[in-house]
C-alpha positions as a Python dict, from the first residue, in 0.01 Angstrom:
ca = {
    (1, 'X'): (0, 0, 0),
    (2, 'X'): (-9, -387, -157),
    (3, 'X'): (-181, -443, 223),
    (4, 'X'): (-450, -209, 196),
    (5, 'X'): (-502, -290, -159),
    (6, 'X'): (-510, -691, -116),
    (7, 'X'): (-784, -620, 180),
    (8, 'X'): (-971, -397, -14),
    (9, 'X'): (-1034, -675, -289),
    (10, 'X'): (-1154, -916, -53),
    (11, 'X'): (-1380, -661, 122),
    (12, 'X'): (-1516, -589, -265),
    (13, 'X'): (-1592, -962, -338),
    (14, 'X'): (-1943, -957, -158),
    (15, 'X'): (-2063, -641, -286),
    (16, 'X'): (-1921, -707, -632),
    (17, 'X'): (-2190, -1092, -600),
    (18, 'X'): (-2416, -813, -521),
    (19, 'X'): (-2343, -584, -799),
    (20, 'X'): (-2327, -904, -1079),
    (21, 'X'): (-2657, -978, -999),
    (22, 'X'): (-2777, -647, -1036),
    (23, 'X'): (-2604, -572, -1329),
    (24, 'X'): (-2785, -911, -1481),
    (25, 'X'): (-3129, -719, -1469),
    (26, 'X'): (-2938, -424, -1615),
    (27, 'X'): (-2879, -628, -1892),
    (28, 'X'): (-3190, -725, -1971),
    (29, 'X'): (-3366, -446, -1918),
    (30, 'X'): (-3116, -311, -2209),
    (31, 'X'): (-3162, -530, -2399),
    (32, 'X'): (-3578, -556, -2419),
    (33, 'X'): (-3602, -159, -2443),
    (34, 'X'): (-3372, -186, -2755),
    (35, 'X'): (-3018, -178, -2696),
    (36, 'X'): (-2800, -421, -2873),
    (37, 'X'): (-2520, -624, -2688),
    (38, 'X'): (-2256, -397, -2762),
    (39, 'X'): (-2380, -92, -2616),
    (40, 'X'): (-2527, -251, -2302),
    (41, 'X'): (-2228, -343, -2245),
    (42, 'X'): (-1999, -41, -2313),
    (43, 'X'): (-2289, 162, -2113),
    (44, 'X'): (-2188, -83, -1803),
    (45, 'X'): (-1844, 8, -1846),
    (46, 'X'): (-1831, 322, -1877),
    (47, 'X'): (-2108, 496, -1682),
    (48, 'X'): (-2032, 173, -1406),
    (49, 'X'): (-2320, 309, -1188),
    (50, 'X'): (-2604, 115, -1115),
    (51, 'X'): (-2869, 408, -1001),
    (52, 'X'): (-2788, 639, -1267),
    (53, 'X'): (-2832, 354, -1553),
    (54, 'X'): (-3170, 259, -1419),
    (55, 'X'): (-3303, 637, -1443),
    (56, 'X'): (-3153, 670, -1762),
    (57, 'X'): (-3323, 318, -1916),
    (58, 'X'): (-3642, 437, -1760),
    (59, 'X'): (-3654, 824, -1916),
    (60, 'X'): (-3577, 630, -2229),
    (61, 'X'): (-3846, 296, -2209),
    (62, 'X'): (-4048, 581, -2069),
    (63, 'X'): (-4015, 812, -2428),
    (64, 'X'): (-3836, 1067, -2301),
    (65, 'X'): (-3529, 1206, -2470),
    (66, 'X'): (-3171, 1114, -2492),
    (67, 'X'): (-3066, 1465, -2313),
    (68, 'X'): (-3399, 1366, -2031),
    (69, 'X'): (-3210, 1047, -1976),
    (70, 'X'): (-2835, 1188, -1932),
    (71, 'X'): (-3017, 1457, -1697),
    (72, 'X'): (-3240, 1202, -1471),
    (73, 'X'): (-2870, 979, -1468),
    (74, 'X'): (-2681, 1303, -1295),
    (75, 'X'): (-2920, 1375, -1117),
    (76, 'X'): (-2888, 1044, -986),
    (77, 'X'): (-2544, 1046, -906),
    (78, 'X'): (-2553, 1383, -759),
    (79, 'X'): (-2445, 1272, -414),
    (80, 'X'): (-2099, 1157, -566),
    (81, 'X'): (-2043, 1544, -559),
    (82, 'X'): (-2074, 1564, -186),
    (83, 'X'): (-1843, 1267, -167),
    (84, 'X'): (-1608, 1333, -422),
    (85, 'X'): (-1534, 1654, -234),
    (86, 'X'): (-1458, 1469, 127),
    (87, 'X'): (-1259, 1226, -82),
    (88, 'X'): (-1054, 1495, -255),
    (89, 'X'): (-787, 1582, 24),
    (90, 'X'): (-686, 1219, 63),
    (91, 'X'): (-573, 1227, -330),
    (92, 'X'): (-242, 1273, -418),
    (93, 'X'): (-121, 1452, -740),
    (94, 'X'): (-251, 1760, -959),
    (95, 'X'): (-565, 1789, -1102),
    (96, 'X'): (-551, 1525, -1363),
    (97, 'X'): (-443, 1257, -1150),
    (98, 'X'): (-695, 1325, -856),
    (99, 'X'): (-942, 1312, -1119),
    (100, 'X'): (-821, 994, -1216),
    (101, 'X'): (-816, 813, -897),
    (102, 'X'): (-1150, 974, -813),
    (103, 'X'): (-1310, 780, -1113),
    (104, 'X'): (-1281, 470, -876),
    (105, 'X'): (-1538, 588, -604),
    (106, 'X'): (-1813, 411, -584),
    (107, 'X'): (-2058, 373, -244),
    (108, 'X'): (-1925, 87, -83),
    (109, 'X'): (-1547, 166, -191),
    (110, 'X'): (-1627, 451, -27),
    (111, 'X'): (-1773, 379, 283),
    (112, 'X'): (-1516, 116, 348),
    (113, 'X'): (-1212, 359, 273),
    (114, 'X'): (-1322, 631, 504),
    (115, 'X'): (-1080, 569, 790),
    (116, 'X'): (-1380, 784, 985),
    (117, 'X'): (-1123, 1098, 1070),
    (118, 'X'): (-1176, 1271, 780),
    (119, 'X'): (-931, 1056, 595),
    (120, 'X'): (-935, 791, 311),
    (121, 'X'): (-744, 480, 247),
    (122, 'X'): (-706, 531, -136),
    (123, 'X'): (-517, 179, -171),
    (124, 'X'): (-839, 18, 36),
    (125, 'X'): (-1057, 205, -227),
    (126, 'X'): (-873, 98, -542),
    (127, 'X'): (-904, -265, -397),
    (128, 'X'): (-1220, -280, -297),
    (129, 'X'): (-1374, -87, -655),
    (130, 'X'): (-1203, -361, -870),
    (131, 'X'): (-1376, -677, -811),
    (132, 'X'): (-1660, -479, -807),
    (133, 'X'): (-1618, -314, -1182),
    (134, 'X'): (-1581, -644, -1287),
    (135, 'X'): (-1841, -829, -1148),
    (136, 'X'): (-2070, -543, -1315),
    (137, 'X'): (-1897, -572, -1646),
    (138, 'X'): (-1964, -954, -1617),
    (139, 'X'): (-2288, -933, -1487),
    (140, 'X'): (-2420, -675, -1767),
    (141, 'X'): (-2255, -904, -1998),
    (142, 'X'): (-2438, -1235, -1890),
    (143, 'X'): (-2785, -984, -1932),
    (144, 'X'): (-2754, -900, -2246),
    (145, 'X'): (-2653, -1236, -2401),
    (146, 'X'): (-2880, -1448, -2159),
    (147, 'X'): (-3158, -1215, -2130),
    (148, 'X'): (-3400, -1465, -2296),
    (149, 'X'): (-3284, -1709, -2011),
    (150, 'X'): (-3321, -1500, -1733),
    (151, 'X'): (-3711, -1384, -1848),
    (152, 'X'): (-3863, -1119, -1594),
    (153, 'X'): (-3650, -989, -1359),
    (154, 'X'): (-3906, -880, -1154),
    (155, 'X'): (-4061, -1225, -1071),
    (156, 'X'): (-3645, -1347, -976),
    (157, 'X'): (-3691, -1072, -712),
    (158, 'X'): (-3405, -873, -856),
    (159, 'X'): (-3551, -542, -862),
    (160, 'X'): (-3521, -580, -479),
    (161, 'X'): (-3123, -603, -483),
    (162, 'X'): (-3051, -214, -536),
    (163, 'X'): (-3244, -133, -259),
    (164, 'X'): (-3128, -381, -10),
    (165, 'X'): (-2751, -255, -128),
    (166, 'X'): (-2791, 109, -7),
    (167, 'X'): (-2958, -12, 271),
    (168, 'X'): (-2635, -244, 404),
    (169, 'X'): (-2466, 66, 334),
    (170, 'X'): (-2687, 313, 525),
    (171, 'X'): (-2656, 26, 858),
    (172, 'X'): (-2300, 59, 899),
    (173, 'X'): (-2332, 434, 885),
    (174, 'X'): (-2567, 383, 1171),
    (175, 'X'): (-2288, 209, 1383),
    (176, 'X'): (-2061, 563, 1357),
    (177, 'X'): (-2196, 820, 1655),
    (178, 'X'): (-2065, 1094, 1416),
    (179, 'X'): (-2251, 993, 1123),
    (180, 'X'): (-2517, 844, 1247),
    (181, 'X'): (-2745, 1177, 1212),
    (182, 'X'): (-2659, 1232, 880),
    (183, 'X'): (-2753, 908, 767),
    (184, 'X'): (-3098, 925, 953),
    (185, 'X'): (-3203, 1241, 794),
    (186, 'X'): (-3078, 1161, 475),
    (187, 'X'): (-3305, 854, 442),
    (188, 'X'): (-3555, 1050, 572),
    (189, 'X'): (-3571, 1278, 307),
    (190, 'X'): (-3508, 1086, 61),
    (191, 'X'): (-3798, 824, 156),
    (192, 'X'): (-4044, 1169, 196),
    (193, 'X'): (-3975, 1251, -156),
    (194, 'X'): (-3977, 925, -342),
    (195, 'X'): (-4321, 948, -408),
    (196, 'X'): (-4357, 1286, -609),
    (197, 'X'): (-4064, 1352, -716),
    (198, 'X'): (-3853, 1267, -1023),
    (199, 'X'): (-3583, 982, -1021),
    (200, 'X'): (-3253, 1183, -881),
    (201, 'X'): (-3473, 1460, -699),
    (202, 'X'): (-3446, 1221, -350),
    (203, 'X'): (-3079, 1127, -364),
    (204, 'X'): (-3016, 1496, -459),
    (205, 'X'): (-3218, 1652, -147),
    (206, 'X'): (-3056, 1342, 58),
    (207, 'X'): (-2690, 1473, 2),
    (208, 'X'): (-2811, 1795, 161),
    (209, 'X'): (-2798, 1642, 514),
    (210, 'X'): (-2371, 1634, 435),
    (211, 'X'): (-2389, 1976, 492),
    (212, 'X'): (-2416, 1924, 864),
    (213, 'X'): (-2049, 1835, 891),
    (214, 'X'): (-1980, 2223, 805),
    (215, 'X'): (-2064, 2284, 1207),
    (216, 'X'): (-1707, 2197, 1255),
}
């Protein structure tokens, strides 16, 4: 348990550097479409997912509603539902509890944990989630009190950093034989859709290609 735990902290330092600079251009982006400090902040912490956020700040810069921008953000984070479910058997407890530990799964946690039989390491996934919540909290945090500092967060390249994060992730899928399809066609449809389609629509369609695993 303290093992798997300790290891998965280190193996969530580099992706929580990732996630701190991310969360920076969260922050700003808050903070210039009219969110105080406060709720930047509390939005980091308790939502804690990057994809979803952005959708929701952009339905909102963009006009749209309050209820627009809590749709667009589940839609985003519709493929949690795919993993949630493959995570589920490797979750002690009753209901409450599993529910509890689930709030820790993020994408890398995830990845990482999956002992690739169908398993999880929930310890490894506890670890590796932690460095990473905080490193958003801290990034968001450094955002929305050093926006001004910071100016356009386009021109420090870090509207490039979500990206390149799912892509690390979607490369190590490509190492696993038995996952590697999945991956392909999943960023396969989700790259044919970007285009046209609304923000969530892609990742949505792109957890479809789980579905595979039910040939078993």
């Amino acid at each position: 348990m303290t093992g798997s735990f300790a290891r998965g902290v280190r193996l969530g330092v580099p992706y929580a550097a990732v996630g701190l600079v991310l969360s920076m251009s969260f922050g700003v982006l808050a903070r210039q479409a009219g969110f105080s400090a406060l709720q930047t902040i509390v939005t980091a912490l308790v939502v804690f997912a990057g994809s979803a956020q952005f959708a929701a700040l952009a339905v909102l810069t963009g006009g749209g509603s309050a209820l627009a921008a809590v749709a667009a953000g589940t839609l985003m984070n519709g493929r949690f539902l795919a993993m949630g479910t493959a995570l589920a058997p490797s979750l002690p407890g009753g209901p409450v509890k599993r529910a509890l530990q689930g709030q820790t799964m993020v994408d890398a946690s995830w990845a990482l944990a999956n002992r690739g039989d169908g398993t999880f390491d929930r310890w490894l996934l506890f670890g590796t989630t932690l460095p990473q919540y905080v490193g958003w909290a801290l990034g968001t945090a450094l955002g929305a009190f050093g926006g001004d500092l910071l100016g356009d967060t386009d021109r420090l390249g870090l509207d490039a950093v979500y990206p390149t994060f799912f892509v690390g992730i979607l490369l190590a899928e490509l190492r696993d034989p038995r996952s590697r399809v999945v991956a392909l066609l999943g960023a396969v449809v989700a790259l044919a859709l970007v285009p046209f389609t609304p923000p969530g629509v892609p990742i949505m369609a792109a957890a479809t290609a789980a579905l595979l695993g039910l040939r078993r």
